[in-house]
PDB file of N, CA, C and O in Angstrom:
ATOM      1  N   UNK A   1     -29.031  -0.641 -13.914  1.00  0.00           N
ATOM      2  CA  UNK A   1     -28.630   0.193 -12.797  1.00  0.00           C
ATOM      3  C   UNK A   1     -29.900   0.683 -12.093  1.00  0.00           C
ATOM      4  O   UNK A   1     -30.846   1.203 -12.685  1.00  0.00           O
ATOM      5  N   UNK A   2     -29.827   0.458 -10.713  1.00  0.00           N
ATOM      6  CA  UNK A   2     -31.135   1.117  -9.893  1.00  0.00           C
ATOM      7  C   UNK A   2     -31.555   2.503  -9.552  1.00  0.00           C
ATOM      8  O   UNK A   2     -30.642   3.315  -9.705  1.00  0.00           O
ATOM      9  N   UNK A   3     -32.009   2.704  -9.383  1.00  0.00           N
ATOM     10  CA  UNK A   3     -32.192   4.515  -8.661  1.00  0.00           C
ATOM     11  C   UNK A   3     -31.389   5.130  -7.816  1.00  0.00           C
ATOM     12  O   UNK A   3     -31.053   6.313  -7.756  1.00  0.00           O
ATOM     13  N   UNK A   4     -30.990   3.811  -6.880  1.00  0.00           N
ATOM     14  CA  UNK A   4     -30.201   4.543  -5.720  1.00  0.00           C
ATOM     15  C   UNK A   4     -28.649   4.611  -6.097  1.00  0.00           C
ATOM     16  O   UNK A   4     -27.865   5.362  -5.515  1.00  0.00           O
ATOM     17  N   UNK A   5     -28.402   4.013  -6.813  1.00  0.00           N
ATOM     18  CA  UNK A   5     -26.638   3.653  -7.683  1.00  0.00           C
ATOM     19  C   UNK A   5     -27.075   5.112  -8.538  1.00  0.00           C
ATOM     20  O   UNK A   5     -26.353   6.032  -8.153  1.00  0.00           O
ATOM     21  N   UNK A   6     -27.831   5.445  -9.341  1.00  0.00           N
ATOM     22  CA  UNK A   6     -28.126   6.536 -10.291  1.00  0.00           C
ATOM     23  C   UNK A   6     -27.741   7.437  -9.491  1.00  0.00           C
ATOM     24  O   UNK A   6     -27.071   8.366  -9.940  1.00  0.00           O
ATOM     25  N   UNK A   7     -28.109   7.373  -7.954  1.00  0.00           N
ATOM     26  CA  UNK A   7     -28.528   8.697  -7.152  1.00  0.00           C
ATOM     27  C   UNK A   7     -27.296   9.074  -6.748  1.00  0.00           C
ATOM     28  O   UNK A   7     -26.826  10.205  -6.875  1.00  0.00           O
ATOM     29  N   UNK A   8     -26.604   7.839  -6.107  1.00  0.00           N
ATOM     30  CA  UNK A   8     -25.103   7.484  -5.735  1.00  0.00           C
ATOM     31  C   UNK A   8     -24.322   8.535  -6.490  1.00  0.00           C
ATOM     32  O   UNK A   8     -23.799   9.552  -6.034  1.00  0.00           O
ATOM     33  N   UNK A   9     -24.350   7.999  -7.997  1.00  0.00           N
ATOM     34  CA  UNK A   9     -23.335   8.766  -9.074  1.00  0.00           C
ATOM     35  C   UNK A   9     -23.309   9.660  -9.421  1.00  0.00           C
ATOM     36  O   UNK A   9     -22.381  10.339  -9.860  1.00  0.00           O
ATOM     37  N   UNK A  10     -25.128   9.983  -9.192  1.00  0.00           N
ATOM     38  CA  UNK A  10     -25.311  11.727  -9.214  1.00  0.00           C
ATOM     39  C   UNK A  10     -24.620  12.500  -8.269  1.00  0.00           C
ATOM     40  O   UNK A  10     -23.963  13.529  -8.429  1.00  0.00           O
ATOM     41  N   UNK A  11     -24.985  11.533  -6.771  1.00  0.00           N
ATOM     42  CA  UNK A  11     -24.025  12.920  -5.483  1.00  0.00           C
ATOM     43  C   UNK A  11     -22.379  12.873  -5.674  1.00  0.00           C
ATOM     44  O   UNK A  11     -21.756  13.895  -5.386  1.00  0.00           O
ATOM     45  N   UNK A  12     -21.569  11.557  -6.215  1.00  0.00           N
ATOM     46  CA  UNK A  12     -20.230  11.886  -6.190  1.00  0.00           C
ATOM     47  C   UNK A  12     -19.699  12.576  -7.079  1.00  0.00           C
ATOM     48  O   UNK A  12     -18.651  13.177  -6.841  1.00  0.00           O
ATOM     49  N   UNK A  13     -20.471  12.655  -8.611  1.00  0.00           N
ATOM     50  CA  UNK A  13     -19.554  13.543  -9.859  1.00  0.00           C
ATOM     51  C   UNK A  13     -20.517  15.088  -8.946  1.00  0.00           C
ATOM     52  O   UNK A  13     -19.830  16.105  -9.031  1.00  0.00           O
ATOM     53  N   UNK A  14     -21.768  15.301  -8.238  1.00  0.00           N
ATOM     54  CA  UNK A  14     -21.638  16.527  -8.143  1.00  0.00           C
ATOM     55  C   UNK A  14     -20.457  17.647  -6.948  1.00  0.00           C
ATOM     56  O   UNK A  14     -19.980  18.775  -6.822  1.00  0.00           O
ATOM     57  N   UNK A  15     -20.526  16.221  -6.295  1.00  0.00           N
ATOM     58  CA  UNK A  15     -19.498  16.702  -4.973  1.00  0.00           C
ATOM     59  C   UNK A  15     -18.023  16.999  -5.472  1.00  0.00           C
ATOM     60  O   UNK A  15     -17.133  17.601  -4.872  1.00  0.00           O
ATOM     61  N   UNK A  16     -18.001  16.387  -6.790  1.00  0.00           N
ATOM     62  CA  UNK A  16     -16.035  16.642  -7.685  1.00  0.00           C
ATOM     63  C   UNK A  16     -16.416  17.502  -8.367  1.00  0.00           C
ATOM     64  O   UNK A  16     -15.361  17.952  -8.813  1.00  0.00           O
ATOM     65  N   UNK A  17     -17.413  18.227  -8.894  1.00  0.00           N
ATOM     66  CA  UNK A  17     -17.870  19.382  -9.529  1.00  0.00           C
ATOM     67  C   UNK A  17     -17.387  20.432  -8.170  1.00  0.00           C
ATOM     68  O   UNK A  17     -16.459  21.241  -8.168  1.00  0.00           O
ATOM     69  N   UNK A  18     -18.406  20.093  -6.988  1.00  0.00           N
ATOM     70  CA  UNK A  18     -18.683  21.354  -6.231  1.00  0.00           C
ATOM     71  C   UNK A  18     -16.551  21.943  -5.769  1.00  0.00           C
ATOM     72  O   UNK A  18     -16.012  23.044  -5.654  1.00  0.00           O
ATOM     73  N   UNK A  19     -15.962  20.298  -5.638  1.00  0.00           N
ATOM     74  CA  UNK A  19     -14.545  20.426  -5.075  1.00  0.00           C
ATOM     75  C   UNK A  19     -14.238  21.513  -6.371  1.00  0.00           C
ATOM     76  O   UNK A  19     -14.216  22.718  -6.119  1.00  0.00           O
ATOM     77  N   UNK A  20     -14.039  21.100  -7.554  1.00  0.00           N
ATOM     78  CA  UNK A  20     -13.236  21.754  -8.625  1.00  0.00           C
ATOM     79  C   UNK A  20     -13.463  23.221  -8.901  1.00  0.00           C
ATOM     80  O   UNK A  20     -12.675  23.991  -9.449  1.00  0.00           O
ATOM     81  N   UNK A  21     -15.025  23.559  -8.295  1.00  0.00           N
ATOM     82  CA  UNK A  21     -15.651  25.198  -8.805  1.00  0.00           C
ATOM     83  C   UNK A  21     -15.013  25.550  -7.659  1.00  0.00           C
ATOM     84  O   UNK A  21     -14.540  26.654  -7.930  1.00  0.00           O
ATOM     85  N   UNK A  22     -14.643  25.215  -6.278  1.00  0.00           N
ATOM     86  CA  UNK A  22     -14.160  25.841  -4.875  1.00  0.00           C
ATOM     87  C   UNK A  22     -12.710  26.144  -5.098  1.00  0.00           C
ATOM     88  O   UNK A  22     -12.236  27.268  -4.931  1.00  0.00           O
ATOM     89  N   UNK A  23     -11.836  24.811  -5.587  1.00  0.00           N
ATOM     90  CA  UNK A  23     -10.572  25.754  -5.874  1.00  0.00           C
ATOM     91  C   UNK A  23     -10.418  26.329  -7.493  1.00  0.00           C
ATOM     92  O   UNK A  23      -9.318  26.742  -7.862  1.00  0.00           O
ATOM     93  N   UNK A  24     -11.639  26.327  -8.467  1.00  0.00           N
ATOM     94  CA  UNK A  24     -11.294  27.470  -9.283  1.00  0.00           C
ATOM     95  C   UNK A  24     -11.477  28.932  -8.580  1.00  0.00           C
ATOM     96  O   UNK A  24     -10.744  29.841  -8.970  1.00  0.00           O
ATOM     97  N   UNK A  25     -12.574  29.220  -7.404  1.00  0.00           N
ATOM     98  CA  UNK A  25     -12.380  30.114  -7.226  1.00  0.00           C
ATOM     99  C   UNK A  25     -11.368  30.459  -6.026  1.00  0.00           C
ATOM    100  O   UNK A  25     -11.391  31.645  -5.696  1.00  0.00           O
ATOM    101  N   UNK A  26     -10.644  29.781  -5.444  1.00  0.00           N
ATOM    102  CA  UNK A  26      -9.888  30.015  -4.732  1.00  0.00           C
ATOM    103  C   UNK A  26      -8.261  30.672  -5.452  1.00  0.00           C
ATOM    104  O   UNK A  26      -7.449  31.510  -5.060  1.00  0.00           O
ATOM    105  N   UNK A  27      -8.352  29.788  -6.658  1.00  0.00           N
ATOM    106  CA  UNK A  27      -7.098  30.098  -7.256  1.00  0.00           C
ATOM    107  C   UNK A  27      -7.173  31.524  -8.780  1.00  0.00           C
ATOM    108  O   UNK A  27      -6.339  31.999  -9.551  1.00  0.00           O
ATOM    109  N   UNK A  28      -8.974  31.759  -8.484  1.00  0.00           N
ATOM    110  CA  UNK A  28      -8.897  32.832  -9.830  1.00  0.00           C
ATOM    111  C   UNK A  28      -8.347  34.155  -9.350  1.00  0.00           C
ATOM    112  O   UNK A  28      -8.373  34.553  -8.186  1.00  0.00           O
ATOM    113  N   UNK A  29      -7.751  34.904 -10.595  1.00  0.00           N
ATOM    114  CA  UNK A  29      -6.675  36.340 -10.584  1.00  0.00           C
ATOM    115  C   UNK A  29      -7.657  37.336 -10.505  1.00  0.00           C
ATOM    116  O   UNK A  29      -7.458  38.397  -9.914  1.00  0.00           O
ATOM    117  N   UNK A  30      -9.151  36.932 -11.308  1.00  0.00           N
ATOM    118  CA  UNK A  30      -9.384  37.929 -11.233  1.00  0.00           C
ATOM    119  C   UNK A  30     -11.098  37.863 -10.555  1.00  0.00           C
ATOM    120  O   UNK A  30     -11.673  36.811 -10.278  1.00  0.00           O
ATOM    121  N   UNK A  31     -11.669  39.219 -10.397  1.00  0.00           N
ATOM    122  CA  UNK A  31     -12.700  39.650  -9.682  1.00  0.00           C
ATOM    123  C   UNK A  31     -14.128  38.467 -10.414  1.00  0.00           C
ATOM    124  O   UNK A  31     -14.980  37.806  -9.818  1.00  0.00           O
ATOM    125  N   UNK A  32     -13.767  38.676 -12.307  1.00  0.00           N
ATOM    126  CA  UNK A  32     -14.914  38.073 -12.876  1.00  0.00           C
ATOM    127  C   UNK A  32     -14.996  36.675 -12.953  1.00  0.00           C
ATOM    128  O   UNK A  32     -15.890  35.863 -13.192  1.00  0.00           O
ATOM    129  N   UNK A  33     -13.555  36.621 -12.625  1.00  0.00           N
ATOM    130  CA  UNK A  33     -13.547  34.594 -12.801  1.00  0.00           C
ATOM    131  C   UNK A  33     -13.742  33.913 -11.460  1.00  0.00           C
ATOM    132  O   UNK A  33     -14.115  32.788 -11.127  1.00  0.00           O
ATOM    133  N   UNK A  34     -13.344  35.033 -10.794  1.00  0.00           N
ATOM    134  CA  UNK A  34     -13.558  34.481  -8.829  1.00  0.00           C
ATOM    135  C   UNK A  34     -15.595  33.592  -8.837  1.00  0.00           C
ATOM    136  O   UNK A  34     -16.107  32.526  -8.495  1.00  0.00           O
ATOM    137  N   UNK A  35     -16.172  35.309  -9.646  1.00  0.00           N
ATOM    138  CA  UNK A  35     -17.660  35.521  -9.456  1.00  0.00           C
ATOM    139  C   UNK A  35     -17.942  34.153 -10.050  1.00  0.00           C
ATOM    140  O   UNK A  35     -18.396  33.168  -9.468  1.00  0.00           O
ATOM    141  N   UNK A  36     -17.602  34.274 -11.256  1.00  0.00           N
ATOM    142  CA  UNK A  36     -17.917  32.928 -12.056  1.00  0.00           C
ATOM    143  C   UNK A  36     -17.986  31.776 -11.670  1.00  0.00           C
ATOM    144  O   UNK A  36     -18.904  30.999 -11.929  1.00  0.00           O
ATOM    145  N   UNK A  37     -16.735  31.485 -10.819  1.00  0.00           N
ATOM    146  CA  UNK A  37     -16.693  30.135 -10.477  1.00  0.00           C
ATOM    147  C   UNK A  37     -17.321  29.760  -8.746  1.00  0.00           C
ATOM    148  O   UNK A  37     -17.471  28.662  -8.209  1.00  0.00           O
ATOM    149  N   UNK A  38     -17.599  31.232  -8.181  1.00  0.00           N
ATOM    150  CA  UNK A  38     -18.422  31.645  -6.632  1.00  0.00           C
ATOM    151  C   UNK A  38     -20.139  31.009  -7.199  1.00  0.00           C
ATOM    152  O   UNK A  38     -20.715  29.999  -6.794  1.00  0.00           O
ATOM    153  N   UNK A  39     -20.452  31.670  -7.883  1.00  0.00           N
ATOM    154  CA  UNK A  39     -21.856  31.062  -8.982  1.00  0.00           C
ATOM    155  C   UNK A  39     -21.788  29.834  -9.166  1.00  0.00           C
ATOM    156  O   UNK A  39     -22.516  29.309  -8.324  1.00  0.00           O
ATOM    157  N   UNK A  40     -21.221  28.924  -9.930  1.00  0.00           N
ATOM    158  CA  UNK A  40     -20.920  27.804 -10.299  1.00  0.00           C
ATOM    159  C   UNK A  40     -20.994  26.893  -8.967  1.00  0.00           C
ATOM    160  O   UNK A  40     -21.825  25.997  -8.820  1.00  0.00           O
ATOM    161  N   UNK A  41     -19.955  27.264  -7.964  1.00  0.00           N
ATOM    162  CA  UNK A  41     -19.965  26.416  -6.772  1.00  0.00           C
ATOM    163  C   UNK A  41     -21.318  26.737  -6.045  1.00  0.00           C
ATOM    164  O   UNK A  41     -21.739  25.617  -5.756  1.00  0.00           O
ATOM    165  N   UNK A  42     -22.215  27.647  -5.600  1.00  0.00           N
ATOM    166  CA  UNK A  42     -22.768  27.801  -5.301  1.00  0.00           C
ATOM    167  C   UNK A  42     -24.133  26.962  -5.842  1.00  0.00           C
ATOM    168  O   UNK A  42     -24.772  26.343  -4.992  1.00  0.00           O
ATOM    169  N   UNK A  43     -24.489  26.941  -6.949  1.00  0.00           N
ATOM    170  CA  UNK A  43     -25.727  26.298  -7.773  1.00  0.00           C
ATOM    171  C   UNK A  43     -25.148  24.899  -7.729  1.00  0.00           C
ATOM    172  O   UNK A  43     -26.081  24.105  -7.608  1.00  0.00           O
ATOM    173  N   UNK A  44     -24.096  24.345  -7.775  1.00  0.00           N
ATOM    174  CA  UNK A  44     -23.520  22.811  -7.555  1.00  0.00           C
ATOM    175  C   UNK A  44     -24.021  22.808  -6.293  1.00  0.00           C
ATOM    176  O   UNK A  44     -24.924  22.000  -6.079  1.00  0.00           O
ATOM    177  N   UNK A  45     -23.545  23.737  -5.110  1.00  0.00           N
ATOM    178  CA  UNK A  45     -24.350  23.105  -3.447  1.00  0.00           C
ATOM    179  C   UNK A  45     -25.239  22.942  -3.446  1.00  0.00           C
ATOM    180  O   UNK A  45     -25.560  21.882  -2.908  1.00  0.00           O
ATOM    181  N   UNK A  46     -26.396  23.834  -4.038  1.00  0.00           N
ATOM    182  CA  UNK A  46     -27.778  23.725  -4.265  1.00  0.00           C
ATOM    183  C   UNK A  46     -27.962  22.087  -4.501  1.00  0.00           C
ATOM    184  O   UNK A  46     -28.622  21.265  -3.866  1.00  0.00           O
ATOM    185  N   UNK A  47     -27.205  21.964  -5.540  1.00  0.00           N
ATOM    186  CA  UNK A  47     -27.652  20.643  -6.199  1.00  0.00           C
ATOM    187  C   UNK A  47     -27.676  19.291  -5.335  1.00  0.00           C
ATOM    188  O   UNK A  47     -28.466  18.361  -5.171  1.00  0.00           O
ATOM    189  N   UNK A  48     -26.634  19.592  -4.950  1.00  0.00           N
ATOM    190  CA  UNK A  48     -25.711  18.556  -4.026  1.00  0.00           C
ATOM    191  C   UNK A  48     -26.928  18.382  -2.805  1.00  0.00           C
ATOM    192  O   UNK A  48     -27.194  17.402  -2.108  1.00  0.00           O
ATOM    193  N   UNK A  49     -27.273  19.147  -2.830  1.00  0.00           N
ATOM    194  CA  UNK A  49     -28.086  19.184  -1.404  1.00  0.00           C
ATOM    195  C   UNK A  49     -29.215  18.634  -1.569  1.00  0.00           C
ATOM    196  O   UNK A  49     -29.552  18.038  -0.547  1.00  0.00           O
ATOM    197  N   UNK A  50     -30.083  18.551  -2.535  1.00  0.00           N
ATOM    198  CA  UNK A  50     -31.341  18.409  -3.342  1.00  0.00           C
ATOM    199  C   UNK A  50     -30.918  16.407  -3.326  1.00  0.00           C
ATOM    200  O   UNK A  50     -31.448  15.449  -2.765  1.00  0.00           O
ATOM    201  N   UNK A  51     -30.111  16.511  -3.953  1.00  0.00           N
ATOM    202  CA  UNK A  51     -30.209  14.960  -4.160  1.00  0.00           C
ATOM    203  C   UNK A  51     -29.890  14.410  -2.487  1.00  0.00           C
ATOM    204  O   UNK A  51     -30.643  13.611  -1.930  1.00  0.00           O
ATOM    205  N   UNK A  52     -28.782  14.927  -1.892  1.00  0.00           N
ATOM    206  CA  UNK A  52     -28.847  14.346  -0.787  1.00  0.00           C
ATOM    207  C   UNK A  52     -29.887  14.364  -0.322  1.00  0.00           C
ATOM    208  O   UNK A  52     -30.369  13.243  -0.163  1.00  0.00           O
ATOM    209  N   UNK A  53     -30.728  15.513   0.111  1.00  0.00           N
ATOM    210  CA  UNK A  53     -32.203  15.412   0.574  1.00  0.00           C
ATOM    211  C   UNK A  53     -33.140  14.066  -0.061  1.00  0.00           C
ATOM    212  O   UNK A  53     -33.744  13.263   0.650  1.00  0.00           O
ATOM    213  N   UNK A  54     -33.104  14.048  -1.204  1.00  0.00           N
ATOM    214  CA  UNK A  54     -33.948  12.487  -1.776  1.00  0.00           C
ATOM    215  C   UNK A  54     -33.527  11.172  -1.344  1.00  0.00           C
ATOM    216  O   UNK A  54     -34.171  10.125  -1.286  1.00  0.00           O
ATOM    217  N   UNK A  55     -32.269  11.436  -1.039  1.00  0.00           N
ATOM    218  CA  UNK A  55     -31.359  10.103  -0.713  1.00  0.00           C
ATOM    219  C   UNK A  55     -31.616   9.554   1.046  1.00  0.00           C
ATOM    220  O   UNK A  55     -31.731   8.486   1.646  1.00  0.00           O
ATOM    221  N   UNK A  56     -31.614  10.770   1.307  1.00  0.00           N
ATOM    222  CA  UNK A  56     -32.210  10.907   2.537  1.00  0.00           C
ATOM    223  C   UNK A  56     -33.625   9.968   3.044  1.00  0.00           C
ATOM    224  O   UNK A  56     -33.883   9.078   3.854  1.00  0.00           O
ATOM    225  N   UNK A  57     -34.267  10.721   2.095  1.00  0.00           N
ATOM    226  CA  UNK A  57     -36.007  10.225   2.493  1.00  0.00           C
ATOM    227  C   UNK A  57     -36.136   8.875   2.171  1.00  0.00           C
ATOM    228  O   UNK A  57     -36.943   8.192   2.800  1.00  0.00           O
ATOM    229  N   UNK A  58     -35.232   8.232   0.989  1.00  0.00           N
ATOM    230  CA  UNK A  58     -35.497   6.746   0.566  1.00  0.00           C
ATOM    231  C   UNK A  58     -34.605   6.408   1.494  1.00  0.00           C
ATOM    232  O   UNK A  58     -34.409   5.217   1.251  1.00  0.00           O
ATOM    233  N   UNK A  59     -33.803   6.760   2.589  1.00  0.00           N
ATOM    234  CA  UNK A  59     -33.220   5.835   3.199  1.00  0.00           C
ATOM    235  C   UNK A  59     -31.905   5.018   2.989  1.00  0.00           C
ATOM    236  O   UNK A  59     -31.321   4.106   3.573  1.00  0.00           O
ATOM    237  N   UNK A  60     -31.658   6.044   1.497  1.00  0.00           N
ATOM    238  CA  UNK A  60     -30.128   5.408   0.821  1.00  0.00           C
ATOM    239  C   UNK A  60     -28.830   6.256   1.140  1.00  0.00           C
ATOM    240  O   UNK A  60     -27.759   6.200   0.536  1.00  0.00           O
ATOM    241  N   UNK A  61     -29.259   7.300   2.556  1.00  0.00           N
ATOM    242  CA  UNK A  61     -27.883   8.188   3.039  1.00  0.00           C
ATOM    243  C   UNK A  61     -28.855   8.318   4.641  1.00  0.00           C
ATOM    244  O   UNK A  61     -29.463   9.318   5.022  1.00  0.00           O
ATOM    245  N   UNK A  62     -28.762   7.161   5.260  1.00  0.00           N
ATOM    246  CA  UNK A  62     -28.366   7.494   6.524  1.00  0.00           C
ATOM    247  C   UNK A  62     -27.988   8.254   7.290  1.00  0.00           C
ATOM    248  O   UNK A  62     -26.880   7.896   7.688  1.00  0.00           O
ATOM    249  N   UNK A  63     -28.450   9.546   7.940  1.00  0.00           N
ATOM    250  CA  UNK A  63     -26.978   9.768   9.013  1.00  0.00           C
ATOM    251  C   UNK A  63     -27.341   9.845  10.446  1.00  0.00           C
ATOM    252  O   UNK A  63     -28.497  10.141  10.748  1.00  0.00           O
ATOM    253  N   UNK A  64     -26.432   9.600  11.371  1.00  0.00           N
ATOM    254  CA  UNK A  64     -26.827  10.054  12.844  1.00  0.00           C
ATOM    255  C   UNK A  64     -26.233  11.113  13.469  1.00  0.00           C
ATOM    256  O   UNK A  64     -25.514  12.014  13.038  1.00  0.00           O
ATOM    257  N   UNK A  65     -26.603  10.885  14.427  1.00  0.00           N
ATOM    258  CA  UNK A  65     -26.549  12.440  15.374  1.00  0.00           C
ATOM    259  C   UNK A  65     -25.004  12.247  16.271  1.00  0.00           C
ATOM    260  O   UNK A  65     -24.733  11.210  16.876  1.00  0.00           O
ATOM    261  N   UNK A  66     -24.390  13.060  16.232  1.00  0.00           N
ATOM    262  CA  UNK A  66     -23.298  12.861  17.283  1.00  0.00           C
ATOM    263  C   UNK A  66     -23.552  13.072  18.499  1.00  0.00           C
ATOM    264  O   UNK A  66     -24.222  14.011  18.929  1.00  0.00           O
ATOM    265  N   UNK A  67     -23.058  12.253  19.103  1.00  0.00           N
ATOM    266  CA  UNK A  67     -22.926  12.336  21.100  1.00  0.00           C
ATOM    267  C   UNK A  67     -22.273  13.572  21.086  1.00  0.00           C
ATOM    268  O   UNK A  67     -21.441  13.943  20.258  1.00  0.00           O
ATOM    269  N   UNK A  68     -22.686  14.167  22.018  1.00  0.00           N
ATOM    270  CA  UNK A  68     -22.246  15.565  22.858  1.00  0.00           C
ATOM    271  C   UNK A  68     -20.787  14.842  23.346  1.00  0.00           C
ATOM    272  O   UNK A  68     -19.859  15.649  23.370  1.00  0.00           O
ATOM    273  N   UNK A  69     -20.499  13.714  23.666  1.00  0.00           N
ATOM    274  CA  UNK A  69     -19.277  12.937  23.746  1.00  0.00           C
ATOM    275  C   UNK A  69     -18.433  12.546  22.972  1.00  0.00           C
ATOM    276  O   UNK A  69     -17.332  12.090  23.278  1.00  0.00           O
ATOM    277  N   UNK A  70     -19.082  12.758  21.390  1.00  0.00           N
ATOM    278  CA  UNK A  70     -18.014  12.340  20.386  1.00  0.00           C
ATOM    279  C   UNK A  70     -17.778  13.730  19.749  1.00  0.00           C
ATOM    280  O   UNK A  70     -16.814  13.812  18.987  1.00  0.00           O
ATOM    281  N   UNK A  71     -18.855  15.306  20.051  1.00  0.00           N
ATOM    282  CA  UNK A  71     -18.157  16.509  19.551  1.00  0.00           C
ATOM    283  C   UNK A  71     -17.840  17.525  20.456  1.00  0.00           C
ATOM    284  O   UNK A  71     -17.673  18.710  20.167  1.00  0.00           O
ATOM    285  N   UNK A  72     -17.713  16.668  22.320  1.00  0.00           N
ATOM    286  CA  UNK A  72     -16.768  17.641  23.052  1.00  0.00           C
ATOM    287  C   UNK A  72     -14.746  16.632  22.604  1.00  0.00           C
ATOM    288  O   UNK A  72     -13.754  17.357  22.532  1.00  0.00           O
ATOM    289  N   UNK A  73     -14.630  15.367  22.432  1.00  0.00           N
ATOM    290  CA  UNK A  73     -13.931  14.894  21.541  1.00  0.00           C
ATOM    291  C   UNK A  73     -12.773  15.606  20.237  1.00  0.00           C
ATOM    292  O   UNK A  73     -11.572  15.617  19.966  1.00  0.00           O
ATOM    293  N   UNK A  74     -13.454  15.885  19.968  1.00  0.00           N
ATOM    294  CA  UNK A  74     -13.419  16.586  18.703  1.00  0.00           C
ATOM    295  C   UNK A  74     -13.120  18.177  18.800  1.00  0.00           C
ATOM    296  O   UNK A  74     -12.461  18.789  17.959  1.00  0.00           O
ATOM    297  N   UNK A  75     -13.682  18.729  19.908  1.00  0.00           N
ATOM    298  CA  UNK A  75     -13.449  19.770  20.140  1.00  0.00           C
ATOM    299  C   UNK A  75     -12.380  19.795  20.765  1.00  0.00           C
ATOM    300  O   UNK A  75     -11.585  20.651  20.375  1.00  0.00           O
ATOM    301  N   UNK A  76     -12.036  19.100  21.683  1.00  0.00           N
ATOM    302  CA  UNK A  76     -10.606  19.013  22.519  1.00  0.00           C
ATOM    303  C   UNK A  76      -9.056  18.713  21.504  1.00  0.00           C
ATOM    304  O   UNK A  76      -7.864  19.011  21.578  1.00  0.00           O
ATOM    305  N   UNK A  77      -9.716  18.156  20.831  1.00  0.00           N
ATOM    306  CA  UNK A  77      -8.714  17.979  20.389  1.00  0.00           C
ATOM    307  C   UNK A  77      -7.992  18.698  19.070  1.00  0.00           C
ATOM    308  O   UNK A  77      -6.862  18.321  18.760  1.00  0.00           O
ATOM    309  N   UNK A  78      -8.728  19.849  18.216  1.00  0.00           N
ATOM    310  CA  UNK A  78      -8.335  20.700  18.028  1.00  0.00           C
ATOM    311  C   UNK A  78      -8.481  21.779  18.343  1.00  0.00           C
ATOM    312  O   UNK A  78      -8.240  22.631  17.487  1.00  0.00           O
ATOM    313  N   UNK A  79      -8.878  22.167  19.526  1.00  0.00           N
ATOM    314  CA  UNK A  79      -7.875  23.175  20.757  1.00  0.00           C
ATOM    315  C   UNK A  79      -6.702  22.968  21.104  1.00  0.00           C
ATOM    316  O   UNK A  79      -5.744  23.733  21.216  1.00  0.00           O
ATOM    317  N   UNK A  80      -6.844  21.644  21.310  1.00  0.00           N
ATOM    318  CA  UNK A  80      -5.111  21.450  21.856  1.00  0.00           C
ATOM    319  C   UNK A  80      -4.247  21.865  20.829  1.00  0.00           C
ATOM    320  O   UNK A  80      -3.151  22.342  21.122  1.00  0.00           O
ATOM    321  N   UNK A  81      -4.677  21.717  19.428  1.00  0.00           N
ATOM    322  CA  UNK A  81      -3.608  21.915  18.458  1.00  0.00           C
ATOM    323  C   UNK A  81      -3.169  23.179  18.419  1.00  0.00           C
ATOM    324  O   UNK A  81      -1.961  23.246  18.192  1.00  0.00           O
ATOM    325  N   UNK A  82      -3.875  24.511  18.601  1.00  0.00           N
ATOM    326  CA  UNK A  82      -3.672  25.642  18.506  1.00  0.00           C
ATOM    327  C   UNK A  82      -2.464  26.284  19.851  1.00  0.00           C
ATOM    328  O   UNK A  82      -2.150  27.474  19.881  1.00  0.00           O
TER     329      UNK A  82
END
């Protein structure tokens, strides 16, 4: 397995980490388990972000810039929904 497949598997189990700590705290009863799992998701973004940043620089996560045409788009069209 290469670096960038390593890197790959690192950002998707952390991104199902970061999903699972967001609705533990969405769905906790109480104040200490909210905190707990607010912490948890929080140090997972950290993470998440760190590798994307590396993935970034080698060139193995691409991204581009949107046209002012593809996010007035986007904007229109959920306005209209409201």
């Amino acid at each position: 397995m290469n670096d960038q497949k390593i890197m790959e598997n690192l950002l998707l189990t952390t991104k199902g980490a970061c999903d699972l700590y967001l609705h533990g705290a969405i769905e906790s009863a109480t104040q200490n388990v909210n905190a707990a799992f607010d912490q948890a998701l929080d140090q997972s973004l950290c993470m998440q972000d760190g590798i994307y940043q590396q993935m970034a620089q080698q060139g193995w996560y691409p991204s581009e810039q949107a046209t002012q045409q593809q996010l007035d788009k986007v904007k229109n069209k959920f306005a209209s929904q409201q």
